[in-house]
Structures are given as C-alpha cells and as structure tokens.
N, C-alpha and C positions, 0 to 999 in steps of 0.2 A: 354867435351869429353864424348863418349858416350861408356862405360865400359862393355856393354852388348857382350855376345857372336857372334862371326862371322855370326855363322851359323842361328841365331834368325834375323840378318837386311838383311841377303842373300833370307831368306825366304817369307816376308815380301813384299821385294822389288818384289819377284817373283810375290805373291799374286796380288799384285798392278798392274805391267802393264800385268798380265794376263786378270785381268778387261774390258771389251769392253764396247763400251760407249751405248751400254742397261742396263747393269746391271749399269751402272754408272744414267742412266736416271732412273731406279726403285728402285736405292737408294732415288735417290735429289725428289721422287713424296711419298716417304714411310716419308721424313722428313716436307716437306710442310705439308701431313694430320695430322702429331701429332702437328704441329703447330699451326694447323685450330683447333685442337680439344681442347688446351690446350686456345685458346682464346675464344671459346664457351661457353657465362653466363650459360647457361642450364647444360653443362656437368661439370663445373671447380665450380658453385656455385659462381657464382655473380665475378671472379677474385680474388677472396679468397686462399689467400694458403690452402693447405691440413693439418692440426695440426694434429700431431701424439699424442702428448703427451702437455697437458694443465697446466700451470703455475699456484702456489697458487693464484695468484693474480686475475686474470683470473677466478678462479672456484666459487672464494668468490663476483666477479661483477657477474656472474650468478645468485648465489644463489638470490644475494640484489634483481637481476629482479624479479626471480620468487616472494621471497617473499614479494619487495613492489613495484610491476607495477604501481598504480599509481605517484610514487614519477620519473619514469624512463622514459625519452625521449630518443631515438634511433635518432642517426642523419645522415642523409644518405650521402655520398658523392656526390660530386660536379660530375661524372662519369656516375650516375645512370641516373637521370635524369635530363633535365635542369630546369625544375618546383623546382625538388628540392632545385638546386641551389639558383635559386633565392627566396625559402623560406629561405634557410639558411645564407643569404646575410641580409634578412631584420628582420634578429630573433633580441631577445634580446640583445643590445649593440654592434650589428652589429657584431657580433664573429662570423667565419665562422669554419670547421672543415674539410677536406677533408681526414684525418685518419677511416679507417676502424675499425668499433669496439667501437668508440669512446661514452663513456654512460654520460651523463650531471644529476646530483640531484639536482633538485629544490626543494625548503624549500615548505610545503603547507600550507599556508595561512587559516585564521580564516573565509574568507567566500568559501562558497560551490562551488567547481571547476565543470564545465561539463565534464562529460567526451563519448566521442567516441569509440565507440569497434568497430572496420574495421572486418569484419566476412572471409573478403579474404587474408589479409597478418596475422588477429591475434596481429597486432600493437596496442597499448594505446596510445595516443595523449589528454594532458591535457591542458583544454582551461581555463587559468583564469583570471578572469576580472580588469585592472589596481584598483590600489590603489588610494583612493585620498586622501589628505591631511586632509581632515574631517571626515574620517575614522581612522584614528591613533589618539589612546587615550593616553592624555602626561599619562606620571607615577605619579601617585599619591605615595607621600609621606607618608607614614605608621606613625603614630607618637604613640611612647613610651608610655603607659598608664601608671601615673602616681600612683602609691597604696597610697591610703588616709585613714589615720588609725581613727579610732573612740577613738573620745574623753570620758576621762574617768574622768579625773576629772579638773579642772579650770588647766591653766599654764598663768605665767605671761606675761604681754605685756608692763608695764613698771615697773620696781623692784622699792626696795625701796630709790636707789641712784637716781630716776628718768632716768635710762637711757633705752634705748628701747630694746625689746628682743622679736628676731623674729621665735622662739620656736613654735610658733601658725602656723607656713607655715607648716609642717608635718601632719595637719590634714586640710588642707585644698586644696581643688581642681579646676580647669577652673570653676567651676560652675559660672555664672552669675544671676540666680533670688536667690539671699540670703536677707536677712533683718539684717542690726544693730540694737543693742539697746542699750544705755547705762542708767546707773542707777546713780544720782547724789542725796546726800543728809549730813545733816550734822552726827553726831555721835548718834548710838543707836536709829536712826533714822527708822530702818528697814529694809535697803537695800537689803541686804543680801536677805532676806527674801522673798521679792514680785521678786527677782530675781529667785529664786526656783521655784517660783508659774508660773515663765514665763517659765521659762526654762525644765521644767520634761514635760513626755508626758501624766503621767498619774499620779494620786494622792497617789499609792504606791511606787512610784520610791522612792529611797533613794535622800535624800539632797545631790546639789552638790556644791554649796556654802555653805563654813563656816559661822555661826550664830555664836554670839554673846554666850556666856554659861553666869551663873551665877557667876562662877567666872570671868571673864572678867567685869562683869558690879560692882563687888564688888573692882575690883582694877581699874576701869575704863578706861581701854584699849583697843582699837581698834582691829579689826582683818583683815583687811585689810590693806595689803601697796602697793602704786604705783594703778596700774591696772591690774585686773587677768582680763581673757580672758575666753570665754568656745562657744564649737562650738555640736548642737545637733543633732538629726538625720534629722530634719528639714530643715537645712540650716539656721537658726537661730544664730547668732553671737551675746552675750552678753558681757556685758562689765560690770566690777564691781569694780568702781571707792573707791580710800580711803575715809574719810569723809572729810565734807570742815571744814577749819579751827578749826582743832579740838585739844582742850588742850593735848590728849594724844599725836599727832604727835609733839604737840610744846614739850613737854616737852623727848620726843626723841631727838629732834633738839638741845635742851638747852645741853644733856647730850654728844651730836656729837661734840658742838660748843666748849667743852672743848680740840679736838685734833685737830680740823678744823674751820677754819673760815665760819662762814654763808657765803650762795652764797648771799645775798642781807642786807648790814649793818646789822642788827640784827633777833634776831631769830622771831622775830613777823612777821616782815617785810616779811622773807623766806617765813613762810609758807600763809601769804593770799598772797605772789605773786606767791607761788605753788599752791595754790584754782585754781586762776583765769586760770594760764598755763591749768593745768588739766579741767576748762571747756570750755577752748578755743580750747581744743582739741577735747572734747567729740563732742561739736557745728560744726568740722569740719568732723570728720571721721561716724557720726552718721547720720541714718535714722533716727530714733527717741529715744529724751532725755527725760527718767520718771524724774523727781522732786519729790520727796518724806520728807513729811513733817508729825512730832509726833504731830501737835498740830495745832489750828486753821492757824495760819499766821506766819511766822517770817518776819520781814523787811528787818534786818538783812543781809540775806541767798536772798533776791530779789534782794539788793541792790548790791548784788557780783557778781548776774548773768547780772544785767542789766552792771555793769563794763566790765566784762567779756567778752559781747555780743560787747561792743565798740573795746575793747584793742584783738581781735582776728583777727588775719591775713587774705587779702583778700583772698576765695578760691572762682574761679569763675566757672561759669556753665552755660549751654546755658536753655535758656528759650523756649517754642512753638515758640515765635516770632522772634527766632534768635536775643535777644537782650541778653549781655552777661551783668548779674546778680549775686551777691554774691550769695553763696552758707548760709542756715540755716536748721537745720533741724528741725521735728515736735516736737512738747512739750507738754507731758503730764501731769499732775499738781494729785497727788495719797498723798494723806489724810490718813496716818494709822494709828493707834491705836483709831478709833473712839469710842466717846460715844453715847447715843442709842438719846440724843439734836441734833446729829449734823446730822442725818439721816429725822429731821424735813423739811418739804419744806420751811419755812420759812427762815432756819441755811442756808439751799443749796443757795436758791436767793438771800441771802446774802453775801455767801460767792462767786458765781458767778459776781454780778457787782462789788464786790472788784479786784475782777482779773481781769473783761476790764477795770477795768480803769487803774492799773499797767500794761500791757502788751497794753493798745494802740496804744504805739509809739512803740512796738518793730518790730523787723524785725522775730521775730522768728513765727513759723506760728503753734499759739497757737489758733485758731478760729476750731469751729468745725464746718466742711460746710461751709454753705453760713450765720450763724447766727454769732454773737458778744460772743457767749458765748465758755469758755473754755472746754478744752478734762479736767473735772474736776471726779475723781474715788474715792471712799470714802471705806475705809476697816475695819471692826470693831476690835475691841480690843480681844488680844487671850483669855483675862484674861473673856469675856463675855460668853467664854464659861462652864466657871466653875460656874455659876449662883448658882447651887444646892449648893455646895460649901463655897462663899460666899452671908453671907447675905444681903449684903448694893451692892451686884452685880446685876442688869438689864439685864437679854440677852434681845441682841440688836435685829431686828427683822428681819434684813441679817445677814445669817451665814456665815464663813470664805469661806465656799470653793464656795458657790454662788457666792459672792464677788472676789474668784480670778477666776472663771469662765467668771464674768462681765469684770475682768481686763484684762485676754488674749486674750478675744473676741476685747474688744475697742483699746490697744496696738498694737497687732497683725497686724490688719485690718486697722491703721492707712494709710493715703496719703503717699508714699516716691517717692521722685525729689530725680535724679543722680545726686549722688557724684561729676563729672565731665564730659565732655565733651562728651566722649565717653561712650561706655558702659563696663562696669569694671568687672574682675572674684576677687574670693574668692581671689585668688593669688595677684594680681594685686592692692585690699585693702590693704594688707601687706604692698608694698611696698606705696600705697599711705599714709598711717598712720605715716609710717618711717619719708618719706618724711614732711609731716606735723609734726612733731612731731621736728623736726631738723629746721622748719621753727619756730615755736613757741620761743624756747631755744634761736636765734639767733635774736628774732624781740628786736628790741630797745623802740618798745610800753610798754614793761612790765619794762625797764629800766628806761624809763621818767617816769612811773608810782611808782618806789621806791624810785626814788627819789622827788615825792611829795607826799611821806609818812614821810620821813624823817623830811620836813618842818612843 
C-alpha cells in the first residue's frame, strides 16, 4: 500500500502525462549519452570503478609496487586486449586472471633476470630464464666440528685388569695421515725412555712418560701396567706397553692369585700368555714396533716374539696387487745403554748378520730397503755422560741427544702399510684396536698355547 499523501501521487501523475513525447524523446537521448560516456575506456579509465576511498589492503599492495617493481607483474585482463589473453593463457602453469587489479609476486632467482622498462605505459616485465636441474645445488650437510682437546699427559688404553679403555677417543679426531708406534721390551729395559725422546717436540719439553726412579729399581718394580696411550701435537700415537714377562708383574699376579684364580692354570703361565696377547696386539694395531734391548742379545725375548708373530690373529689388508695379505708392521731393533765396544764397526757387523739370520723367515718387515740388513739403532749409556765423574767411565763418542736425533729421524720416517682395507681416521683406530683387542682375548690360539705349557 502506498502511505504517501493524496496530493504528492495527484501531482505526480499530473507531471507525467503533462510530458509530450519531445521531452519524453530528450529524456531517452540525455540517458543513451551518459551511457556512451560511462562505457568510454578514455573517459571511465579502462572500465574501472571510480574508488572514493581505498582499503588498507589495497594501499600496502601499492606501496610493495612502488617499493619493489621488480618482484611485481601486472596482469592484464582477458577485456583489454586479445594478445593479452592469449599471453595470459600461456603464462606460467597456465593460470589465467581476468580480476582487475590483480598483482602476482614472483620469488627472484640466484641468476640475473632481464629486465624491460616499456617508456609508454611505465610497466616492468620481468623475463627469467628456466631453471634446469643442473643448476640446483643438492644441500650440503654442515657436519658438527668435533673439539679435540690436547693431550697432556699418557691415559690408559688397556689398564691393569687387561681390559680396554676407550678414554684416548677425546683427544683424537677424523684426521687420517697419523703414525703408531709402539714401544716393546722387557723390564728396566728403557722404554719409557726413548718413548720421550720420540714423543717431545723439542728437548726442553718436560717428560711425559713416567721413568723408572731409583726407588723403583731398588724395590724392583715396574712402572707401567697394561698400555698407556699419548697423542702429540704431531699426530703421533704412541703406545707404552708394560714389560714382557717380568718378575715384578708375576709377583703382582702371585699376590692377586690369592683372591682370584689365574686366567691360565698358574701364575707363570698368565703372565707369558699375557706377553704374547700384548704383542700380538701391538703387531696388529701398529705402524711401527721399537724392540728395545739393555744388552747385546737376549734369546729369550726373540723367542716370544717370534711365538707371538705365529699365535696372532689374522688381520688382512689389501696389497698394490689386490692380493689380500696378512697384515705386519715395521720393526725396529734399538740397543740402549750402550758401551763405547759396541759403537765399533766390527760389534755393529756382527751384531747385524746375527739378526738376518733370526728374522729371515719372519713376516715381519724388519729389512731396511732393498738390503738384508736390520733398522738396527744403538743408544749410549746415560751414565757416559758423567765421564769426569767417574773414572773407570769412557764417553762414548755419540752423545745421547745425537743419538735420539738419529732415532727420531730413522723411527719417524720408517715405510707404513694400512692397517686395513680402507683408509682409517684417528677415530676409526679406536674402534679398530677395540675390535682387535676382543679378537685376541677370544682366539683359542693362545688357549692351545697353555695348555702345551702345561705339558
């Protein structure tokens, strides 16, 4: 129902059919022009509504243009032109847009895009060239740097229950050009000693092997038990084995044997079939093994290694010829407390074809070069240098530190063949010593071997 007053639809109505149909024909030609003119791209601005008032969203996609044009492509509708269309048909992913207004941000790429400045519309148009699959670099994996603290002074690598301890991995890192060494010999024999002379950098460093004292040799006890370990700024890995078969460790054993039973029938037994273990180990985990001897020859002490050398477990290792070969390491033969006799050429050529002919048949690779003769090192007596001193004393006519000069040079510089197959880190030792070390303990070579001590 229509509520308005009488006299407002009476008027109205009047108005209307007062209208003739001129002013009815310059109404319907006054609404066609606003027509024309409201569909004119020139006058309306492309078919664009008129915006009175602009939306945040809106004012902050402006800003992004002005401030990064070239990350901004403008996409024209399907309306404008038909060139456009069909650019916008064959764009990326075939995504078409026919919204006015509408802004696309493309990522920019690591290599150099072209770009076009059009001087007539003011548009950017960024051309970038495909990607190819040889261009993407995979991601490299960042790996953890490992902190490798400096060794300060020896830590153990097998205690004195013979069990292994892997304490030594803390100062040791990926490195792979390192050198072993280890030091074998029987008691008061000097170990300790040319251990120092190998292992310091320089001849004021303090000892880092314990030496023997005066009291020790007056209660005649050992100072070593198991195997200490020591790692230099070198990459130098030494090894400082207890002595071989030596009365002070037996009569440790004898005073153990009263709360524990020997690992092998009796306590004799134990300890030459812990010698042998001990250099069957040294002969696996080692580049090169010193032998260190007080006195011209022992038999003895040859007779245990040449044992030793049979009763140790196969460790193989590949040869230049890909023929797969036990593993041995080099052998140095070191003569200490010498007398100023045994520095004679005659003492030396004697005491050289004594040793081809014991080491002929071994495997261990005791030749020096291409000749028959032994890596043989002669060290004089410390007591030579107290000549003034004593009178019934000779200085000898090599002084101690020439002589360990001569021993770190010939040691050092020895040949060394890989440990194993592969090529092996600081780390990687570790675990292969373990590893041997749990092979040894569990071979039944050293088992048949007690019990035909027994017999």
């Amino acid at each position: 129902r229509d509520f308005r007053p009488s006299n407002y639809r009476s008027n109205r109505e009047n108005r209307h059919n007062n209208y003739d149909g001129n002013d009815r024909k310059r109404y319907h030609n006054r609404d066609r022009a606003e027509s024309n003119v409201q569909d004119d791209p020139e006058v309306t601005g492309g078919g664009k509504p008129i915006v009175l008032a602009k939306s945040d969203r809106t004012l902050e996609r402006e800003k992004m243009e002005r401030d990064f044009p070239a990350l901004v492509t403008k996409v024209e509708s399907k309306k404008s032109t038909p060139e456009a269309g069909k650019e916008s048909e064959g764009g990326e992913g075939g995504s078409t847009s026919s919204a006015p207004g509408v802004i696309l941000v493309k990522q920019r790429t690591a290599t150099s895009a072209s770009r076009s400045d059009s001087p007539g519309t003011g548009a950017i148009s960024v051309q970038q060239p495909p990607v190819t699959p040889q261009q993407i670099k995979p991601a490299v994996k960042k790996e953890v740097e490992r902190t490798v603290f400096k060794q300060k002074a020896p830590v153990k690598l097998l205690d004195e229950t013979q069990s292994f301890c892997d304490s030594i991995g803390d100062y040791l890192g990926d490195n792979q050009d390192f050198l072993v060494v280890g030091v074998l010999g029987l008691q008061n024999s000097g170990k300790s000693t040319i251990l120092n002379i190998l292992a310091k950098n320089s001849v004021e460093d303090e000892e880092i092997f314990r030496i023997q004292t005066f009291e020790h040799q007056m209660l005649a006890e050992h100072c070593t038990n198991g195997i200490d370990v020591y790692v230099n700024s070198r990459r130098h890995i030494f090894l400082d084995c207890q002595p071989l078969m030596s009365p002070s460790v037996l009569d440790r054993n004898i005073q153990l044997e009263k709360k524990n039973a020997p690992e092998f029938s009796t306590s004799e037994n134990t300890i030459e079939i812990q010698s042998l273990q001990l250099i069957g180990f040294m002969f696996s985990v080692c580049h090169v093994v010193v032998l260190v001897q007080d006195w011209f020859m022992d038999f003895g002490l040859l007779k245990l290694i040449q044992a030793a050398e049979t009763l140790k477990p196969v460790t193989q290792t590949t040869s230049d010829g890909n023929q797969v070969i036990e593993y041995f390491p080099s052998l140095a033969l070191v003569h200490n407390k010498c007398e100023v006799a045994d520095f004679e050429e005659d003492s030396l050529e004697e005491i050289r074809e004594c040793y081809s002919m014991i080491w002929s048949k071994s495997r261990l690779n005791w030749k020096s070069g291409e000749s028959d003769m032994p890596h043989l090192i002669l060290l004089p007596d410390h007591e030579g240098e107290r000549a003034d001193s004593l009178s019934l004393r000779i200085r000898p006519r090599v002084d101690i530190e020439r002589a360990g000069r001569q021993l770190r040079h010939q040691v050092l510089n020895m040949p060394r063949r890989p440990l194993t197959q592969t090529r092996l880190s600081e780390r990687g030792w570790v675990g292969l010593a373990h590893k041997t070390w749990d092979n040894i303990k569990s071979s039944q070579f050293y088992m048949e071997y007690s019990r035909l001590l027994q017999s």
